[in-house]
PDB file of N, CA, C and O in Angstrom:
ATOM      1  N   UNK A   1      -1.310  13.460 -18.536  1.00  0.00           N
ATOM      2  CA  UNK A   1      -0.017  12.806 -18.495  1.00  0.00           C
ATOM      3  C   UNK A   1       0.067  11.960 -17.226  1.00  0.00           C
ATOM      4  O   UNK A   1      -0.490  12.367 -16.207  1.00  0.00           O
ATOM      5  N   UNK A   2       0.755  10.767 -17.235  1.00  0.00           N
ATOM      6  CA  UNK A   2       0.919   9.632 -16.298  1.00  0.00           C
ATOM      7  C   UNK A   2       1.803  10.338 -15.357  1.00  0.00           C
ATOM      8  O   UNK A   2       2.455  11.351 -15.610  1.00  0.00           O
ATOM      9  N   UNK A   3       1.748   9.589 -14.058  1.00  0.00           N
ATOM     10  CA  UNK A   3       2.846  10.603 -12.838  1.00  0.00           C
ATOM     11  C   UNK A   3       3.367   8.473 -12.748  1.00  0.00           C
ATOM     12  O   UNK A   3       2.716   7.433 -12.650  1.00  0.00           O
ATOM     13  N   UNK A   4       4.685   8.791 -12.844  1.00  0.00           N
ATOM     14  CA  UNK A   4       5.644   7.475 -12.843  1.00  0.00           C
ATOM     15  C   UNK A   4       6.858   7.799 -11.760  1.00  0.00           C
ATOM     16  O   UNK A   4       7.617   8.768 -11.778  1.00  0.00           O
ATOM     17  N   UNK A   5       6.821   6.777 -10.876  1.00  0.00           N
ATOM     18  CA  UNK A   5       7.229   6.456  -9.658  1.00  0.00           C
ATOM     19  C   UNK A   5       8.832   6.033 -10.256  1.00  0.00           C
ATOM     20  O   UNK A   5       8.912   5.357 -11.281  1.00  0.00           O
ATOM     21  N   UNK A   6      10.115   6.503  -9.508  1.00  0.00           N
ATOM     22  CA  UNK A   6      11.443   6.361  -9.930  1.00  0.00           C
ATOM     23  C   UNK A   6      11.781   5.704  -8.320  1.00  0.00           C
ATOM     24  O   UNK A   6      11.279   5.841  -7.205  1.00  0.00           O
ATOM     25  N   UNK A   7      12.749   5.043  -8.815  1.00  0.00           N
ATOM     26  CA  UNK A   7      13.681   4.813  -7.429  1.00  0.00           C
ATOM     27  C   UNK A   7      15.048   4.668  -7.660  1.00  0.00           C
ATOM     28  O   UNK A   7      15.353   4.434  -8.830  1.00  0.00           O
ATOM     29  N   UNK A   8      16.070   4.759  -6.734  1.00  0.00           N
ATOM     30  CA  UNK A   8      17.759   4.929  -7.082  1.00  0.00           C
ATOM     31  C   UNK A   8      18.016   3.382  -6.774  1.00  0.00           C
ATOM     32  O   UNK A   8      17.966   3.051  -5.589  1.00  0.00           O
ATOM     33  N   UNK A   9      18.222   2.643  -7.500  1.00  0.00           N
ATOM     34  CA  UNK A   9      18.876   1.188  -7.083  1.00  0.00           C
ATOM     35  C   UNK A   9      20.295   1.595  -5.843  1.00  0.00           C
ATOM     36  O   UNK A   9      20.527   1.039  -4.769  1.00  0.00           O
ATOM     37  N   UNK A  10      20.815   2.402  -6.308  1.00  0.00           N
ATOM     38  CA  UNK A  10      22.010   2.612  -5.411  1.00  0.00           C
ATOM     39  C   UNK A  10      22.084   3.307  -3.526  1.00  0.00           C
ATOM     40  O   UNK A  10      22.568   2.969  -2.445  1.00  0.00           O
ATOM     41  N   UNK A  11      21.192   4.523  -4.158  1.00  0.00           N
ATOM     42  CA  UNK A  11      21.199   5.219  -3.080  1.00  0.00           C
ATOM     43  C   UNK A  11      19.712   5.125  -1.894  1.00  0.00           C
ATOM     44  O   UNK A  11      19.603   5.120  -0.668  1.00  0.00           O
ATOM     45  N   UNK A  12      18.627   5.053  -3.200  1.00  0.00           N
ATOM     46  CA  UNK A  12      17.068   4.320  -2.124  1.00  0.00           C
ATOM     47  C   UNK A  12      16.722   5.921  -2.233  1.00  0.00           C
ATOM     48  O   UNK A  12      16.479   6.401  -1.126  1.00  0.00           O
ATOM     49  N   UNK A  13      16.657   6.723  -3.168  1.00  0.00           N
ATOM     50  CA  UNK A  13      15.968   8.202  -3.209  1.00  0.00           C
ATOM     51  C   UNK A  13      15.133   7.943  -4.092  1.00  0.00           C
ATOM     52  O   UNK A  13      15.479   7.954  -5.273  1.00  0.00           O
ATOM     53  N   UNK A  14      13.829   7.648  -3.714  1.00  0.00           N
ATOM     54  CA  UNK A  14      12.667   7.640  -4.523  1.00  0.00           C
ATOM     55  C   UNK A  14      11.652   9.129  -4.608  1.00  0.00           C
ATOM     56  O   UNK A  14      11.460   9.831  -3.615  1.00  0.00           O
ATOM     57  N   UNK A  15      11.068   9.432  -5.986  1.00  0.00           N
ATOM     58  CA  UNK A  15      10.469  10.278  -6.547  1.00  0.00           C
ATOM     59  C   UNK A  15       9.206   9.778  -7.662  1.00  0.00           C
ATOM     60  O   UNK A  15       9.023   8.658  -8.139  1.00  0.00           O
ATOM     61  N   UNK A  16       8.439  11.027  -7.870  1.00  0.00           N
ATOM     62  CA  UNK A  16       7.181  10.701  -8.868  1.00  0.00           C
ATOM     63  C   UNK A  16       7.463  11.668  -9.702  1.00  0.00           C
ATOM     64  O   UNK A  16       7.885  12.758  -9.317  1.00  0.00           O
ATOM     65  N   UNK A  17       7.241  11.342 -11.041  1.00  0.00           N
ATOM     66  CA  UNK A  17       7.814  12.061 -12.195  1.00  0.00           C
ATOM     67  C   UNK A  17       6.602  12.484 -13.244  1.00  0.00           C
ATOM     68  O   UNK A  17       6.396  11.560 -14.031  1.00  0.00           O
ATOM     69  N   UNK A  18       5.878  13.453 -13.435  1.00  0.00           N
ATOM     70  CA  UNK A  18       5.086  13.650 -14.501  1.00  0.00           C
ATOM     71  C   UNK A  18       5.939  13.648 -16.014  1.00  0.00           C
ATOM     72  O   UNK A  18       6.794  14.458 -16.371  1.00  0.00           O
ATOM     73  N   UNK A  19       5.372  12.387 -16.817  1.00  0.00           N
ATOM     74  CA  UNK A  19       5.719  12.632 -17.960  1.00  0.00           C
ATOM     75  C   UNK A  19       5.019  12.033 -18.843  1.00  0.00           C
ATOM     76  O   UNK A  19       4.241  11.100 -18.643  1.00  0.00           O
ATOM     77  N   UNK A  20       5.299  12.606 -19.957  1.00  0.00           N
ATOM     78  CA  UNK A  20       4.457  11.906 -21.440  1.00  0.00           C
ATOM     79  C   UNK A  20       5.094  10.534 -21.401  1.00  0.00           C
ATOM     80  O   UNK A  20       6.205  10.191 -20.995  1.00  0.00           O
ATOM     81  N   UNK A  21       3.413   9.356 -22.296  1.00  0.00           N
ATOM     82  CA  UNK A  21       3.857   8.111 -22.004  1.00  0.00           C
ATOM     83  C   UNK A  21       5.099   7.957 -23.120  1.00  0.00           C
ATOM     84  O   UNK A  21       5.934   7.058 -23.016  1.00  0.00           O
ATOM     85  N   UNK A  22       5.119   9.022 -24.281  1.00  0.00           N
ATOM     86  CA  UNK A  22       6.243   8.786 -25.149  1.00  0.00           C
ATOM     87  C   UNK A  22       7.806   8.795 -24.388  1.00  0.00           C
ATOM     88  O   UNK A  22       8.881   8.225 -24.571  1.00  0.00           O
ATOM     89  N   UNK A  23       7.265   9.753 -23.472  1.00  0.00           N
ATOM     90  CA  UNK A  23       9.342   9.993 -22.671  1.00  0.00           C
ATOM     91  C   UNK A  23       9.934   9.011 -22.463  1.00  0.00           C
ATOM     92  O   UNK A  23       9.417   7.983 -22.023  1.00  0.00           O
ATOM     93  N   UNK A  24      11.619   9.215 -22.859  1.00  0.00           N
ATOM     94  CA  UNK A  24      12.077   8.546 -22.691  1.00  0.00           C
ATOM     95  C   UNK A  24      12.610   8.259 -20.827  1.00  0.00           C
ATOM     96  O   UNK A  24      12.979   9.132 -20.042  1.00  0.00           O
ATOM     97  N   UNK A  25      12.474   6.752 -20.559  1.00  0.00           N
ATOM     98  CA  UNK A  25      12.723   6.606 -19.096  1.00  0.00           C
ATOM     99  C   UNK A  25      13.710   7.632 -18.020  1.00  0.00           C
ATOM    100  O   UNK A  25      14.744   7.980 -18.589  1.00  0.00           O
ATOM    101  N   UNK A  26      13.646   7.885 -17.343  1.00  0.00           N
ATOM    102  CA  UNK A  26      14.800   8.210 -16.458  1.00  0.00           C
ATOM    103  C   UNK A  26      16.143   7.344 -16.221  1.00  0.00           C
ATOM    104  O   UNK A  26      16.042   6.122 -16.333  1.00  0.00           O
ATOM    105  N   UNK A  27      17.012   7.737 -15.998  1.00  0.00           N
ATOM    106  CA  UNK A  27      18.162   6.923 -15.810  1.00  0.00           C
ATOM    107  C   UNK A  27      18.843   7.593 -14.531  1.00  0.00           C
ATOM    108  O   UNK A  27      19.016   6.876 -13.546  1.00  0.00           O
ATOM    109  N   UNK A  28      19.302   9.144 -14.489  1.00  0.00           N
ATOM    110  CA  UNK A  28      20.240   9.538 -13.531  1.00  0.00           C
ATOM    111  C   UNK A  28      19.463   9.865 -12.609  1.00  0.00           C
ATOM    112  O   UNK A  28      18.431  10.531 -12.695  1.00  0.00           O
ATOM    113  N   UNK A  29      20.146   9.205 -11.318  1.00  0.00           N
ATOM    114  CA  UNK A  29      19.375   9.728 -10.219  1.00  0.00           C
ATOM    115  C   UNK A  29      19.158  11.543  -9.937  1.00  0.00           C
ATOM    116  O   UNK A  29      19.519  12.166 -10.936  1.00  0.00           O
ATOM    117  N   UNK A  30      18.883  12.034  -9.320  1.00  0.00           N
ATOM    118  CA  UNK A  30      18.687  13.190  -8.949  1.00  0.00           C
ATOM    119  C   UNK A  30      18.980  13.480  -7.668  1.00  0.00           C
ATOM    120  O   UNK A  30      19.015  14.690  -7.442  1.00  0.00           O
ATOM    121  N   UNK A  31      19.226  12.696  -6.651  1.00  0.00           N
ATOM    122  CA  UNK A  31      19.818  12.355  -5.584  1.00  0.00           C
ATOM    123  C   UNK A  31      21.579  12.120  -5.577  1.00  0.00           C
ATOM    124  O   UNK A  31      22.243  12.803  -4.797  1.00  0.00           O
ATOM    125  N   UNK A  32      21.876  11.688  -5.972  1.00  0.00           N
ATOM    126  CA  UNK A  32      23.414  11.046  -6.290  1.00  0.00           C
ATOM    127  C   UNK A  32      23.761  10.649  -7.187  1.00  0.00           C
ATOM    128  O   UNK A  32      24.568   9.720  -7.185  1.00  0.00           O
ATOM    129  N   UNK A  33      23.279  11.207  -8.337  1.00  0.00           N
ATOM    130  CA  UNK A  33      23.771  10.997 -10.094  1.00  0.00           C
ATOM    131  C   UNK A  33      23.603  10.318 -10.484  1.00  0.00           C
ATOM    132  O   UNK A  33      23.306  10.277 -11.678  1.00  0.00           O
ATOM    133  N   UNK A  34      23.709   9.064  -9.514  1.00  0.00           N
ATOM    134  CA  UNK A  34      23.933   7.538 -10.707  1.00  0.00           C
ATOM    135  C   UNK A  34      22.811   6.945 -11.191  1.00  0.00           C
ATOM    136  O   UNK A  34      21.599   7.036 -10.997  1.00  0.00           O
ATOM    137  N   UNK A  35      23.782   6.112 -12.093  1.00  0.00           N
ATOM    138  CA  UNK A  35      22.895   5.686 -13.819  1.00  0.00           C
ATOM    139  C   UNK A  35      22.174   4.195 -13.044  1.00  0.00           C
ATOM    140  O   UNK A  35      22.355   3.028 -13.392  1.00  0.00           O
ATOM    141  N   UNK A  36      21.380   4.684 -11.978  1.00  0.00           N
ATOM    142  CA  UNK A  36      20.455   3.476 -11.262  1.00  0.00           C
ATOM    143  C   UNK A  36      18.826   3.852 -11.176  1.00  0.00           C
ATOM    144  O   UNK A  36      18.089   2.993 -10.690  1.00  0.00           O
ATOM    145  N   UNK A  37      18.297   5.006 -11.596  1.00  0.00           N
ATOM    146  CA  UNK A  37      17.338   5.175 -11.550  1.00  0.00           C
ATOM    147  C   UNK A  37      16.407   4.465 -12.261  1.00  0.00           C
ATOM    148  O   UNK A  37      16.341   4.629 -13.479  1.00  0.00           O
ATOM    149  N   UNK A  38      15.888   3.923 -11.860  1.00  0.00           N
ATOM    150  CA  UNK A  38      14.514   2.696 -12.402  1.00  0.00           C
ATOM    151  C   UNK A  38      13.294   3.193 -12.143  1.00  0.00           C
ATOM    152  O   UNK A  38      13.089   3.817 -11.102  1.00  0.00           O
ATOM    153  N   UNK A  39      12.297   2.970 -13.093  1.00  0.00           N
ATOM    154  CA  UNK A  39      10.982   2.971 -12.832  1.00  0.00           C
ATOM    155  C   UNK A  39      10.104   1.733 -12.470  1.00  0.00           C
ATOM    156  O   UNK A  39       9.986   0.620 -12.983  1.00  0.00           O
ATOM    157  N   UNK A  40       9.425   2.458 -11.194  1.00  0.00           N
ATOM    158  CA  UNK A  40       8.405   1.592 -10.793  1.00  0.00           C
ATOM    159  C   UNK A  40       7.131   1.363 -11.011  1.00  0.00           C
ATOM    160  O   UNK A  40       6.262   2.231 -11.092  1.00  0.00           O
ATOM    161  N   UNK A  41       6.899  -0.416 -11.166  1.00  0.00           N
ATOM    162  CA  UNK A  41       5.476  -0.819 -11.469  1.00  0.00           C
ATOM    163  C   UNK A  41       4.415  -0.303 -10.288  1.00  0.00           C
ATOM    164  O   UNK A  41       4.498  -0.834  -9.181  1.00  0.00           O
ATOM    165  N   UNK A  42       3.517   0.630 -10.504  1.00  0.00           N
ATOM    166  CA  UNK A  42       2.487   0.516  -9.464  1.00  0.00           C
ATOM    167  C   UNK A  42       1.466   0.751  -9.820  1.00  0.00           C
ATOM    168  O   UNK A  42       1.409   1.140 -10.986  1.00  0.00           O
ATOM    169  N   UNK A  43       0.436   0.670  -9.214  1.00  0.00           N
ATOM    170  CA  UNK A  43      -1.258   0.162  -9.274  1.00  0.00           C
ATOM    171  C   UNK A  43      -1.783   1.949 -10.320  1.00  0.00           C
ATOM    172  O   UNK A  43      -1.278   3.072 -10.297  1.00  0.00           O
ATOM    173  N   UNK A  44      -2.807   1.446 -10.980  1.00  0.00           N
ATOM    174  CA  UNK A  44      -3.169   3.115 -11.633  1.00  0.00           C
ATOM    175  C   UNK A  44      -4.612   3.632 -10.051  1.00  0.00           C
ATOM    176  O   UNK A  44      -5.352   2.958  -9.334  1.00  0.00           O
ATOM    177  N   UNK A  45      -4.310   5.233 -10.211  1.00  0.00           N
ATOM    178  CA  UNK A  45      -5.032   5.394  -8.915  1.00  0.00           C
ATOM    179  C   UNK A  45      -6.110   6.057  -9.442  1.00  0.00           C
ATOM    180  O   UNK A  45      -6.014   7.271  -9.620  1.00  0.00           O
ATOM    181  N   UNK A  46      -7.353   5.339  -9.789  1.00  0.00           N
ATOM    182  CA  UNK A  46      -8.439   5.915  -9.838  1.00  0.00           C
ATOM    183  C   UNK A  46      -9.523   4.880  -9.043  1.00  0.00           C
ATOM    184  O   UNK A  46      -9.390   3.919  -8.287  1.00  0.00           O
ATOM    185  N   UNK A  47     -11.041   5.849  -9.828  1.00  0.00           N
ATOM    186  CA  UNK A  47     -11.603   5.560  -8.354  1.00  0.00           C
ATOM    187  C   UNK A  47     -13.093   5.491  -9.618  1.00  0.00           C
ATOM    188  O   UNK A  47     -13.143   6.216 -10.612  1.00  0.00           O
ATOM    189  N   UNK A  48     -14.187   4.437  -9.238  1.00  0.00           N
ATOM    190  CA  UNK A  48     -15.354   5.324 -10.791  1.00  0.00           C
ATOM    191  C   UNK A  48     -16.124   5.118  -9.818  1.00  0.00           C
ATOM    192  O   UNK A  48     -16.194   4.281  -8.918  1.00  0.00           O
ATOM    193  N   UNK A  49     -16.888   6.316 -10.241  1.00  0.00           N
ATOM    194  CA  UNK A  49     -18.168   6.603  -9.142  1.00  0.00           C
ATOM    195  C   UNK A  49     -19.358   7.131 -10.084  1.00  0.00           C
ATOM    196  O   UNK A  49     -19.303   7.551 -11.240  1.00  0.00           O
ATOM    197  N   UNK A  50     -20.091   7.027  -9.503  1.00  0.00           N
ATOM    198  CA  UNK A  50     -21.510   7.231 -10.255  1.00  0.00           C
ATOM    199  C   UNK A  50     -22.130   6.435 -10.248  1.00  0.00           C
ATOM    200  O   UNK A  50     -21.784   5.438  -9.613  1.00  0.00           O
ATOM    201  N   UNK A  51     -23.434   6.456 -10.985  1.00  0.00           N
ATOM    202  CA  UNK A  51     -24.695   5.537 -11.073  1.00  0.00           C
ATOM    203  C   UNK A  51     -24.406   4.637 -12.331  1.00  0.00           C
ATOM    204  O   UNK A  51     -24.367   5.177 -13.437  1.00  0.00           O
ATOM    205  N   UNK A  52     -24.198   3.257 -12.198  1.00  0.00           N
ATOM    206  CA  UNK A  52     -23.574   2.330 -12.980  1.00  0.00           C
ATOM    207  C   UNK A  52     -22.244   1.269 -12.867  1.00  0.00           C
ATOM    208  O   UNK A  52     -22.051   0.098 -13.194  1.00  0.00           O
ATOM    209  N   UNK A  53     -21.610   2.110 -12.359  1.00  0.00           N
ATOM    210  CA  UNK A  53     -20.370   1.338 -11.876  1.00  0.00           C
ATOM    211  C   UNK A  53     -19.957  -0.071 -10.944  1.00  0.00           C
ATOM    212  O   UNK A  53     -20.719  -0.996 -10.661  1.00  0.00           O
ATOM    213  N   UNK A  54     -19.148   0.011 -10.733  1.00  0.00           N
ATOM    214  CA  UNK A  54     -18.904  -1.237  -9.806  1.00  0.00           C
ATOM    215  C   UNK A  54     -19.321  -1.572  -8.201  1.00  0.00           C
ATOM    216  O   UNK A  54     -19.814  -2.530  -7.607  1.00  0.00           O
ATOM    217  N   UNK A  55     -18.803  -0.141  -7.828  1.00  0.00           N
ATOM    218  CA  UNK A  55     -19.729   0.048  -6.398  1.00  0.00           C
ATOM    219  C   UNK A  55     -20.678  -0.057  -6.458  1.00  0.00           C
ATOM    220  O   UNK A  55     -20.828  -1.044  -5.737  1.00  0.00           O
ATOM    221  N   UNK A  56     -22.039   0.317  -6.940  1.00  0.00           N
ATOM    222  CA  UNK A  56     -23.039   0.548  -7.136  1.00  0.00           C
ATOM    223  C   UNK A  56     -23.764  -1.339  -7.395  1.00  0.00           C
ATOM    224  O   UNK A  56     -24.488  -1.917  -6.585  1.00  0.00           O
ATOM    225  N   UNK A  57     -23.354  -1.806  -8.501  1.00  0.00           N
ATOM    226  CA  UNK A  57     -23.799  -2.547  -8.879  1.00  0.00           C
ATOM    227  C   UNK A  57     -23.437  -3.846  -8.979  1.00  0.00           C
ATOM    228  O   UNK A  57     -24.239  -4.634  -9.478  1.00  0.00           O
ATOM    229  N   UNK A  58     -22.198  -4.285  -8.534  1.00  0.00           N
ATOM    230  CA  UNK A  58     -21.644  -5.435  -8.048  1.00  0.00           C
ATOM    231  C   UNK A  58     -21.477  -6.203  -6.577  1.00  0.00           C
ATOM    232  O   UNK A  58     -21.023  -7.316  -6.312  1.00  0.00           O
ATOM    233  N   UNK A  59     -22.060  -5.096  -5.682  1.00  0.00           N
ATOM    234  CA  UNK A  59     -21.602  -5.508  -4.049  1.00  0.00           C
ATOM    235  C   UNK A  59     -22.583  -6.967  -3.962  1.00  0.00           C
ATOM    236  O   UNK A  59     -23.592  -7.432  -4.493  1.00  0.00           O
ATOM    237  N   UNK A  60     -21.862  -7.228  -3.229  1.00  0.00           N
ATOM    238  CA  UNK A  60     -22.486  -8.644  -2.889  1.00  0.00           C
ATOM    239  C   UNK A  60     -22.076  -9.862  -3.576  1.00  0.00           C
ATOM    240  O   UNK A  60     -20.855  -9.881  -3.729  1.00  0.00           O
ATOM    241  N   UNK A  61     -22.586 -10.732  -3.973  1.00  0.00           N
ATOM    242  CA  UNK A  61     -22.301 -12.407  -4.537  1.00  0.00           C
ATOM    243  C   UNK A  61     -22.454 -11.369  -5.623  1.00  0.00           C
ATOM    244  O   UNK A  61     -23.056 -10.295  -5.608  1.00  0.00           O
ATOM    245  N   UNK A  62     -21.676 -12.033  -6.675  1.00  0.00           N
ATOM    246  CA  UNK A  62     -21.752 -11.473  -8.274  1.00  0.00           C
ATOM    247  C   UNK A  62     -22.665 -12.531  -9.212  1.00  0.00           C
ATOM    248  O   UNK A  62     -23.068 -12.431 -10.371  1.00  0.00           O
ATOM    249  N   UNK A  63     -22.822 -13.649  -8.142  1.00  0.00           N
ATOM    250  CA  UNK A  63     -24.293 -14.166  -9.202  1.00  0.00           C
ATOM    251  C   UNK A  63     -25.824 -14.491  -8.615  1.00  0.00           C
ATOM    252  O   UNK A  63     -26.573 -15.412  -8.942  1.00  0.00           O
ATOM    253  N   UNK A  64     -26.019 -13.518  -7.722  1.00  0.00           N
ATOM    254  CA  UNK A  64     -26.893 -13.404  -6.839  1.00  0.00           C
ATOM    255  C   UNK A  64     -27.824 -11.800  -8.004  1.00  0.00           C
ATOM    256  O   UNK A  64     -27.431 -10.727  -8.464  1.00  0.00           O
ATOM    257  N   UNK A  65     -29.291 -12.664  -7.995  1.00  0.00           N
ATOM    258  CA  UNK A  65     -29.871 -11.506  -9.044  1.00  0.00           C
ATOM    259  C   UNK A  65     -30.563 -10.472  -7.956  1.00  0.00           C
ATOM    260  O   UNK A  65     -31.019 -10.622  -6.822  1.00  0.00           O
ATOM    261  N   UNK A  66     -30.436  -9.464  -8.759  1.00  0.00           N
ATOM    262  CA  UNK A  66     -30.959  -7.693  -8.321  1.00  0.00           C
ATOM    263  C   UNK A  66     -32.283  -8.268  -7.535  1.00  0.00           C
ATOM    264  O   UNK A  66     -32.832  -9.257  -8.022  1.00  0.00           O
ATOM    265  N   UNK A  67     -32.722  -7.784  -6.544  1.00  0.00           N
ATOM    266  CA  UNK A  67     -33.956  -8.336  -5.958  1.00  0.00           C
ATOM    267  C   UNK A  67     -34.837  -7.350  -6.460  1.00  0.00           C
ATOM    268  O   UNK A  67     -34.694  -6.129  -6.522  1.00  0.00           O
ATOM    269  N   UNK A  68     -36.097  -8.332  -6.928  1.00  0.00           N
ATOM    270  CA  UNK A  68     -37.378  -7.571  -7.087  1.00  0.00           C
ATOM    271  C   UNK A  68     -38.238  -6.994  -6.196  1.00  0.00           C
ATOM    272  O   UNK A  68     -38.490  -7.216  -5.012  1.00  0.00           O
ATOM    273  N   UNK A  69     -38.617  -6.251  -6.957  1.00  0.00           N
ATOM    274  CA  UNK A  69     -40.020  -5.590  -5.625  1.00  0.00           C
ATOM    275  C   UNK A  69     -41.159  -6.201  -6.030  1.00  0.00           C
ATOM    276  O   UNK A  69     -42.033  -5.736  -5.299  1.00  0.00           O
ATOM    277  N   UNK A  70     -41.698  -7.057  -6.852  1.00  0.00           N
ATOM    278  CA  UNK A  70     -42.994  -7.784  -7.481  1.00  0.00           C
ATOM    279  C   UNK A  70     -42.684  -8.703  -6.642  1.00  0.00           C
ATOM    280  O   UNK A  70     -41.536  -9.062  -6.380  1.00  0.00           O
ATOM    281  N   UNK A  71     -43.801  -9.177  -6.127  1.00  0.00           N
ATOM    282  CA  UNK A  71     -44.310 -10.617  -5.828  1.00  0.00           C
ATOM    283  C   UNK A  71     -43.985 -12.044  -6.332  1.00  0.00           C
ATOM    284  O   UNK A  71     -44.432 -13.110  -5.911  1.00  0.00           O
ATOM    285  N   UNK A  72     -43.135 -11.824  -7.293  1.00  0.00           N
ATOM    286  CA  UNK A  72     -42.817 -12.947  -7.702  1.00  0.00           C
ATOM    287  C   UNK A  72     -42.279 -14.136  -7.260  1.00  0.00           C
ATOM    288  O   UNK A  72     -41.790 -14.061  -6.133  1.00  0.00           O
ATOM    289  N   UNK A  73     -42.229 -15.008  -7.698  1.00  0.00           N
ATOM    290  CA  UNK A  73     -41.055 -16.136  -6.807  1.00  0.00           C
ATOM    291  C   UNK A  73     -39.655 -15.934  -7.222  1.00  0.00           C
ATOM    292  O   UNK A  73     -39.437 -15.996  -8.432  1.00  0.00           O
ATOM    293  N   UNK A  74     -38.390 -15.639  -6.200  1.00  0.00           N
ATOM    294  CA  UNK A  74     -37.356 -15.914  -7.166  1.00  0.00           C
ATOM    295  C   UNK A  74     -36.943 -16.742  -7.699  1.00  0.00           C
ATOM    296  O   UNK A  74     -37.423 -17.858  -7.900  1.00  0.00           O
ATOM    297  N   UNK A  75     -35.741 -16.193  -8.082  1.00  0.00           N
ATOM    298  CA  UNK A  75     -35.437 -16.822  -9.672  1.00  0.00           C
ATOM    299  C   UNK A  75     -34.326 -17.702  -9.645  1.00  0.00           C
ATOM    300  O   UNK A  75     -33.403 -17.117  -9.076  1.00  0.00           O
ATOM    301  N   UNK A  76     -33.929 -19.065 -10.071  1.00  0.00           N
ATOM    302  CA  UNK A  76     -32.569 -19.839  -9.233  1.00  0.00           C
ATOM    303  C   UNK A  76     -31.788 -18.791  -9.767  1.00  0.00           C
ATOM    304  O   UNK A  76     -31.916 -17.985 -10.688  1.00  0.00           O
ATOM    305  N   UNK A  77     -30.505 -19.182  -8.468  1.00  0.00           N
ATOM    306  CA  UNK A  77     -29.169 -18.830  -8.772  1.00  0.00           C
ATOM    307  C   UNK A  77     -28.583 -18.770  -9.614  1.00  0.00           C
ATOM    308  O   UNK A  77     -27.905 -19.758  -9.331  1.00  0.00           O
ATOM    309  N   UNK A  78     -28.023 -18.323 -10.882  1.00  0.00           N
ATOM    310  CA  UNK A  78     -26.468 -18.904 -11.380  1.00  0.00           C
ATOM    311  C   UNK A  78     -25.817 -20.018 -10.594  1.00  0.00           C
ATOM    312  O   UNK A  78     -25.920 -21.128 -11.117  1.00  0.00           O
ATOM    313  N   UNK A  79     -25.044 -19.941  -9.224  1.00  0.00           N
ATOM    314  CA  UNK A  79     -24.487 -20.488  -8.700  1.00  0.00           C
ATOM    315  C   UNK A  79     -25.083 -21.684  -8.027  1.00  0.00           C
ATOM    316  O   UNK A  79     -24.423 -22.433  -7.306  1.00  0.00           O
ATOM    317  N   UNK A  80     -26.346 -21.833  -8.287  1.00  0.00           N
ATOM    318  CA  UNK A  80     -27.067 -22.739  -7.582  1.00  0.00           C
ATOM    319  C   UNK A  80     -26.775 -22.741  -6.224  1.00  0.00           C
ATOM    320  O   UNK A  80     -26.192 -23.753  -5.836  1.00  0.00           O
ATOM    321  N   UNK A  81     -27.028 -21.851  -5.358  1.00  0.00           N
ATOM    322  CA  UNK A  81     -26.430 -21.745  -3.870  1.00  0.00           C
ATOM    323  C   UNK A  81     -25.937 -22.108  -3.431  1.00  0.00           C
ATOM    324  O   UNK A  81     -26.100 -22.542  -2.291  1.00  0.00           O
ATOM    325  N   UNK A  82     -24.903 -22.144  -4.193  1.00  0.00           N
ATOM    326  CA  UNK A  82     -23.223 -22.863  -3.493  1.00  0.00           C
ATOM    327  C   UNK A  82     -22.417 -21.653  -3.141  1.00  0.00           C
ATOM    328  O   UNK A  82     -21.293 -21.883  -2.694  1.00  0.00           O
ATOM    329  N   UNK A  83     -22.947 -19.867  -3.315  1.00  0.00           N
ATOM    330  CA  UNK A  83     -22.363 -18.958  -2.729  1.00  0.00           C
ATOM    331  C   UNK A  83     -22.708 -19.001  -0.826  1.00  0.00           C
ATOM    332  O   UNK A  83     -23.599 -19.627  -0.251  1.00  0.00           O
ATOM    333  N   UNK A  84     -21.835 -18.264  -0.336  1.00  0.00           N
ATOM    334  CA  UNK A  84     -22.166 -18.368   0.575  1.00  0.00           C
ATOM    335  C   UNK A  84     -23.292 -16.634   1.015  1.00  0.00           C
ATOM    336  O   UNK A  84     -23.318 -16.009   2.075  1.00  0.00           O
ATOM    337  N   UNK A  85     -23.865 -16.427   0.027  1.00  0.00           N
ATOM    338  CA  UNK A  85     -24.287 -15.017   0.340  1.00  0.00           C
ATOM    339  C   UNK A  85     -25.609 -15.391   0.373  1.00  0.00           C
ATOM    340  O   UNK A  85     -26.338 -14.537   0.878  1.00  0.00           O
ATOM    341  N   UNK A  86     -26.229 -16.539  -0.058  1.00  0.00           N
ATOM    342  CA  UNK A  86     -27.020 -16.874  -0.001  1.00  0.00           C
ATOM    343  C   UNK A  86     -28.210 -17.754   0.881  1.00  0.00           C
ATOM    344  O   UNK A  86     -29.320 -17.953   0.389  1.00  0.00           O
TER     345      UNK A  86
END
């Protein structure tokens, strides 16, 4: 279940509310009754970790290729080195 952030338009008593995404919103404050309680937009808080993800496999220029360990010559850019990582 989602944890959803409330605030009192009236009074400024803010709280986090576990509820199903079906529930219906909050309205009365819990602070000072009134019919000002709003829910707030905020960021979702997770985090992905492991072998695959974004940390792992995006740091750096995002069109800068995986460097080889062969001898090879590299390989052009995507960006044609107009990144500056390059």
């Amino acid at each position: 279940m989602p944890i959803y952030e409330y605030r009192c338009e009236a009074c400024g008593f803010e709280k986090e509310h576990l509820q199903k995404m079906s529930d219906a919103h909050l309205t009365q404050c819990p602070g000072c009754g009134a019919d000002a309680y709003k829910r707030l937009l905020s960021a979702a808080g997770f985090q992905l970790k492991g072998s695959g993800w974004y940390a792992t496999d995006f740091k750096g220029c995002p069109a800068k290729p995986a460097e080889s360990k062969s001898s090879e010559a590299p390989a052009a850019t995507p960006c044609g080195g107009s990144c500056a990582c390059h």
